[in-house]
C-alpha positions in Angstrom: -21.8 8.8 -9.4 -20.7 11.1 -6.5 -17.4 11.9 -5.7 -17.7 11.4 -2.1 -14.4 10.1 -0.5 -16.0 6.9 0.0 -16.8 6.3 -3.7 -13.8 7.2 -4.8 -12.3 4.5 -2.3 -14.9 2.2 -4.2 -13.4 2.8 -7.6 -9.5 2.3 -6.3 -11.0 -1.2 -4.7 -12.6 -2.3 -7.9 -9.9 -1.5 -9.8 -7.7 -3.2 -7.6 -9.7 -6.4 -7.4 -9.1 -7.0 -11.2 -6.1 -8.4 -10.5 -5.7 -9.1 -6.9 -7.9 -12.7 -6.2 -7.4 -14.9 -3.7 -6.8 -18.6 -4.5 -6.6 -21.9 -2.9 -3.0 -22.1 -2.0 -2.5 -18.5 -1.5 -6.0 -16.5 -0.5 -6.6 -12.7 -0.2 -6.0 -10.6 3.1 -8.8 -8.5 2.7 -9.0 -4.8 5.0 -11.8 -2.3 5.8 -11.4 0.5 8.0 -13.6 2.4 9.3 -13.3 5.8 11.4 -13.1 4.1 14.9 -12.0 0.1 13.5 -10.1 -1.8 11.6 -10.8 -5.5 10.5 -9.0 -8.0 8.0 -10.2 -11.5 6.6 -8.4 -13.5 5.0 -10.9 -15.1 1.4 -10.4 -17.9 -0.9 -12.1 -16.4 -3.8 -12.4 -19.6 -5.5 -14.7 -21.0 -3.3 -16.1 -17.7 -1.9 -15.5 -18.5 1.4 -13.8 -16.5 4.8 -10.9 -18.5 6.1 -10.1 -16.4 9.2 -10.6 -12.8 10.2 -9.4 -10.8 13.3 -11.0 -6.9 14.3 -10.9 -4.0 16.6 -14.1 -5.1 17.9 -13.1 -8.4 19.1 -12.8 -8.1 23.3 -9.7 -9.7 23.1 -8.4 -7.3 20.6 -10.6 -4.3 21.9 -7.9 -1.2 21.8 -9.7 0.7 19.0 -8.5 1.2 15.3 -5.2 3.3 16.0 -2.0 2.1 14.4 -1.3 0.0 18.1 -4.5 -1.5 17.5 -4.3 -2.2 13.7 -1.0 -3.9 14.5 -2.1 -6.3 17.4 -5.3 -7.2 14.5 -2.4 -7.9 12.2 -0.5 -10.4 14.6 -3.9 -11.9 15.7 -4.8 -13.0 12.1 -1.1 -14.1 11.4 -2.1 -16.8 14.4 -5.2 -18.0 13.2 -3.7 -17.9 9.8 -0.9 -20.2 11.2 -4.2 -22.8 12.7 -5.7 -22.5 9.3 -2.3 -23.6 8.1 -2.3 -20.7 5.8 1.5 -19.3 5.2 1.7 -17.4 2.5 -1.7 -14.3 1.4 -2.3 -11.5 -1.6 -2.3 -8.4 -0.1 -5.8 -6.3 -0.6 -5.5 -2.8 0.8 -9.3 -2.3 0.2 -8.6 0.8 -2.1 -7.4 2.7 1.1 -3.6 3.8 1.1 -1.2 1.8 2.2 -0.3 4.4 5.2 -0.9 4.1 8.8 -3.5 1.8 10.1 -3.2 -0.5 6.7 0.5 -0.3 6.5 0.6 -1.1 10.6 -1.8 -4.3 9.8 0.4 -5.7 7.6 3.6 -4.6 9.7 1.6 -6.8 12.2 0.6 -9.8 10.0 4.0 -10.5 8.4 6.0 -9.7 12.1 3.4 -12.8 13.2 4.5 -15.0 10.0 2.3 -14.1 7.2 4.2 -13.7 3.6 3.1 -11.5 1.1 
């Protein structure tokens, strides 16, 4: 295996995933960013499905994947959380740090009513 940035990010995410799963009554806020985005979904691992998800890419949420823009993605998911009736996630940074653009997403989510 390389030890390119990105794989490294791989490793930190698997070894993360051991122990973070998302479960019925309290599913997984998943992250990714990328150089120019940032996107979150929110998984119930159980049943392998997506239950919401909110990104940079949207045209509603189209500012770009700065920490202004990772915030407003973080309040966006909290509200369709809120429609899903979902209250309370497991955080999953995604192997990234929790700094900046991650740490400005969750700001965003729990400031819109998510708990975790």
């Amino acid at each position: 295996m390389s030890n390119s940035r990105n794989d490294m990010r791989m490793v930190r995410h698997a070894r993360v995933r051991k122990t973070v799963t998302g479960i019925e009554t309290r599913p997984r806020l998943a992250v990714f960013r990328s150089l120019k985005h940032i996107s979150a979904q929110i998984i119930d691992d159980t049943s392998g499905k997506t239950l919401c998800s909110a990104s940079s890419l949207e045209k509603e949420l189209k500012t770009g994947g700065n920490i202004e823009g990772a915030k407003k993605v973080g309040l966006e998911l909290a509200k369709r959380a809120k429609a899903a009736k979902i209250e309370s996630v497991v955080f999953d940074r995604g192997g990234y740090q929790y700094h900046g653009r991650v740490a400005s997403l969750a700001a965003g989510a729990r400031e819109g009513g998510l708990s975790f």
